[in-house]
C-alpha positions in Angstrom: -6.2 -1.8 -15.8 -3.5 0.1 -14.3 -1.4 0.3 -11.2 0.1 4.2 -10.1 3.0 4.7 -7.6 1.9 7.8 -6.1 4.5 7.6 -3.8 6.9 4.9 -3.6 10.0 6.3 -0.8 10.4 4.8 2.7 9.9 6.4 6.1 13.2 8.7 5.6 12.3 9.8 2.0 15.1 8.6 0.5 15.8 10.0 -2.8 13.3 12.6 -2.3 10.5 10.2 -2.5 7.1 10.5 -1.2 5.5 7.8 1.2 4.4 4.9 0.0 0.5 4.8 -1.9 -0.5 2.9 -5.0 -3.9 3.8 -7.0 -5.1 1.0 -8.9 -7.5 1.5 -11.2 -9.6 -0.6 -13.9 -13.5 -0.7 -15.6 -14.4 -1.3 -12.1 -11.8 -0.3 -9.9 -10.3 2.3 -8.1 -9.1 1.9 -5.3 -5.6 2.8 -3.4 -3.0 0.5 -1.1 -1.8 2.1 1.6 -2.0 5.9 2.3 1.7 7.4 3.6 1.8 10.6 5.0 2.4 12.5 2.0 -0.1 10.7 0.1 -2.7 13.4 -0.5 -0.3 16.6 -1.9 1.2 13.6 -4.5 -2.1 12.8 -5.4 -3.2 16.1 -5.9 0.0 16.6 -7.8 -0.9 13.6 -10.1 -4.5 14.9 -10.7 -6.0 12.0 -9.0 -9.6 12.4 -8.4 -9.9 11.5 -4.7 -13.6 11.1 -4.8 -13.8 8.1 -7.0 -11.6 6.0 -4.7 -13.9 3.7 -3.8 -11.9 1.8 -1.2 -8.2 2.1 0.7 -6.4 -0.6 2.2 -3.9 0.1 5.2 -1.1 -2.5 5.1 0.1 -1.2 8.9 0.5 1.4 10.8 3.9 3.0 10.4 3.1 6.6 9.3 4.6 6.1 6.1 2.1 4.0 5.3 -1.1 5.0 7.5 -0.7 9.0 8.4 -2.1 10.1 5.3 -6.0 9.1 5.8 -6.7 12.2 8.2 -5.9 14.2 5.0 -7.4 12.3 2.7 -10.6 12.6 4.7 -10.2 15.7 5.7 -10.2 16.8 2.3 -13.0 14.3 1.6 -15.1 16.5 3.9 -14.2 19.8 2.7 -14.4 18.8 -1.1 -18.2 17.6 -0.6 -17.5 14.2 -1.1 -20.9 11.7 -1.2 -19.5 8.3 -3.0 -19.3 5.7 0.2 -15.6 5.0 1.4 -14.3 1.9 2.5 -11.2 2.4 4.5 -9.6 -1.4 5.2 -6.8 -2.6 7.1 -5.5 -4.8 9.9 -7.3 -5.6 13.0 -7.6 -3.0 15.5 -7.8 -0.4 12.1 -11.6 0.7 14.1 -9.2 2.7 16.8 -6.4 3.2 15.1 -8.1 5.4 12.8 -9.9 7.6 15.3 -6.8 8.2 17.8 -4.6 9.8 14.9 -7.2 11.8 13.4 -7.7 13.1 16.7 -3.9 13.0 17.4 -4.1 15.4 14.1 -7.3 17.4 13.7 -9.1 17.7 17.1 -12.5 16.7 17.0 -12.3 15.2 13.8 -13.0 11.9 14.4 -16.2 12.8 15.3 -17.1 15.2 12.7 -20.2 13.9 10.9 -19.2 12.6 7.5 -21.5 13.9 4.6 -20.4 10.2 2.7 -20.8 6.3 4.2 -17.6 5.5 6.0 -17.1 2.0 6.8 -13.8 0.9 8.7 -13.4 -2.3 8.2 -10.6 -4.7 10.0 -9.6 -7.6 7.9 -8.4 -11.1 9.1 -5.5 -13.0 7.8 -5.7 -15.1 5.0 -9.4 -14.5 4.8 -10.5 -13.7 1.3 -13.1 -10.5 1.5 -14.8 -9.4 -1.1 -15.4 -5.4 -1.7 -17.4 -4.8 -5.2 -15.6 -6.6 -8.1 -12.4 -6.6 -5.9 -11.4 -9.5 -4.0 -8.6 -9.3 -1.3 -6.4 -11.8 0.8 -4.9 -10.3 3.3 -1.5 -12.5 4.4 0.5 -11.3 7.4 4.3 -10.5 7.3 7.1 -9.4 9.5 7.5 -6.1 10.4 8.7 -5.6 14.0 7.1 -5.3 17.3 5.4 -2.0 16.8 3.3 -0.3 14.3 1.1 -4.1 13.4 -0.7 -6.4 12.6 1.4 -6.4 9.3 -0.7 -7.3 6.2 0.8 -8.4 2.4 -2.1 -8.3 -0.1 -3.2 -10.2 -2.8 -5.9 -8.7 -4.9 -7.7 -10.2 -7.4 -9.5 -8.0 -9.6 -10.5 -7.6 -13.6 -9.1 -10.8 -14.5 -5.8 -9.3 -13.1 -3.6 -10.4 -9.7 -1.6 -7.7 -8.1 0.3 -8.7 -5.0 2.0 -5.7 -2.5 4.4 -7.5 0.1 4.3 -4.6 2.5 7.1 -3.4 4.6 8.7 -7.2 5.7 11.9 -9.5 6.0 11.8 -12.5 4.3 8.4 -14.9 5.2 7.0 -17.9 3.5 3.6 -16.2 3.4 4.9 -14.2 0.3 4.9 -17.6 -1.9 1.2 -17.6 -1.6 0.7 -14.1 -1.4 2.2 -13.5 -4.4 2.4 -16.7 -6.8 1.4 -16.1 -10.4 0.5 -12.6 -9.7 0.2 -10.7 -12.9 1.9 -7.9 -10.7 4.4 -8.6 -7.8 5.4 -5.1 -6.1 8.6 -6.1 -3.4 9.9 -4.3 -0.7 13.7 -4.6 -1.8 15.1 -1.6 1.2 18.5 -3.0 0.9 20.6 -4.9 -1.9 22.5 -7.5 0.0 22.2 -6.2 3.8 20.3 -8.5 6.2 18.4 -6.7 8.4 15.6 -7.6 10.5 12.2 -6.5 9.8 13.2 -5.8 6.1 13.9 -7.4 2.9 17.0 -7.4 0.7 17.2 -8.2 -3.4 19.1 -11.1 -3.2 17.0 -12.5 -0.5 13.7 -11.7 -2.7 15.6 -12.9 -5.8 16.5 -16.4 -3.9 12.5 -17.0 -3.8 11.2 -15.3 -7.0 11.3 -19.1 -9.0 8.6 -20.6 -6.5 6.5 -17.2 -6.8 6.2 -17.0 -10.5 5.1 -13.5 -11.1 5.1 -12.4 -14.3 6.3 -8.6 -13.5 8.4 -7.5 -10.0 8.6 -4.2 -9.0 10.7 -3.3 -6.6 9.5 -0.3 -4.0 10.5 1.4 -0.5 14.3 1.2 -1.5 16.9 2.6 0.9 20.1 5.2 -0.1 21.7 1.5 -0.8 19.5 0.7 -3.5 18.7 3.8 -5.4 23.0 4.1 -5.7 22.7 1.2 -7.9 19.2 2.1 -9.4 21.0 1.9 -13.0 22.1 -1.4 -12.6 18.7 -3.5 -10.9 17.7 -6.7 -12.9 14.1 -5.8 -11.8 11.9 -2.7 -12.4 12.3 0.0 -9.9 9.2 1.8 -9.0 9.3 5.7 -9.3 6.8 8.4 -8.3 4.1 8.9 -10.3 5.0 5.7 -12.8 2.4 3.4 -14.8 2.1 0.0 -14.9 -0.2 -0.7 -17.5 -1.9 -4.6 -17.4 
């Protein structure tokens, strides 16, 4: 089993990086969290076959996180795709969707699909289950605009990988992520307190009651990648493996 940062930047591309969207993939899994506007040219550039992404979880819907899927679709349609897609996210993900493929592509929302498309909005801290995959959604703090705000837990393979999402600091990540195989952490500034975001230290002040057995820290600021050299924790890059 393997995780992929396809693109692991922030909304201002810092460092050149592309928007955030992880492919994880196992015997039985394949699926990607979150879907940034860039997502489709850096999958293409990996040589990621779209059409055996079985499902795609949306964490919110800040465009560097969300305003990929009317590309990935789009190219879904054009490519001939016929394996079922399962596009999952937070609630209110059934209009989301529509409005910015049509704020996008023009009629494509109601373009008949030649593949099953289900849209599913997910609940907080309700377990669902999709195939051999099993995700727990746990909200997080992320402004006033752009939400719901979903971390996920997913449990798959034997294998826990936990994604806080785009947050400040919230209790919810102790369950989210304890004794995850894989912890991947928002870290956008080293020592700054911000609102709506997370810093190291702050992340490092709770990483004892979490337990994870790997961190890796992603969506890092101009602040962070200066000191990339130095971080006690993994940094994620574009197009890097983690390997279970």
């Amino acid at each position: 089993m393997q995780l992929r940062f396809v693109g692991c930047g922030d909304a201002l591309g810092s460092g050149g990086r592309t928007n955030t969207c992880f492919h994880l993939t196992g015997r039985q899994t394949n699926l990607l969290i979150d879907c940034g506007a860039s997502s489709l040219p850096a999958l293409k550039r990996l040589e990621i076959p779209r059409d055996e992404i079985d499902l795609i979880l949306i964490t919110h819907f800040h465009g560097d996180h969300f305003a990929g899927l009317p590309f990935v679709l789009l190219d879904a349609q054009f490519s001939r795709r016929t394996r079922p897609l399962t596009i999952a996210g937070p609630q209110g993900i059934e209009t989301k969707l529509p409005a910015l493929m049509e704020a996008l592509f023009e009629h494509s929302s109601k373009t008949q699909q030649r593949f099953d498309l289900s849209v599913i909005p997910l609940a907080p801290e309700v377990t669902r289950s999709f195939g051999e995959v099993s995700v727990t959604p746990y909200p997080v703090v992320h402004g006033e605009s752009g939400g719901p705000f979903l971390a996920y837990r997913i449990e798959a393979e034997g294998r826990i990988v936990t994604y806080s999402a785009d947050t400040e600091w919230t209790d919810t990540l102790i369950p989210a992520a304890k004794d995850a195989d894989l912890f991947i952490a928002e870290a956008y500034y080293y020592d700054k307190i911000v609102k709506n975001h997370l810093s190291l230290r702050t992340l490092e002040a709770h990483l004892p009651e979490i337990n994870a057995r790997r961190v890796v820290l992603t969506h890092m600021s101009d602040d962070m990648l200066g000191r990339i050299d130095d971080l006690p924790y993994t940094p994620a890059e574009d197009g890097m493996v983690v390997v279970f």
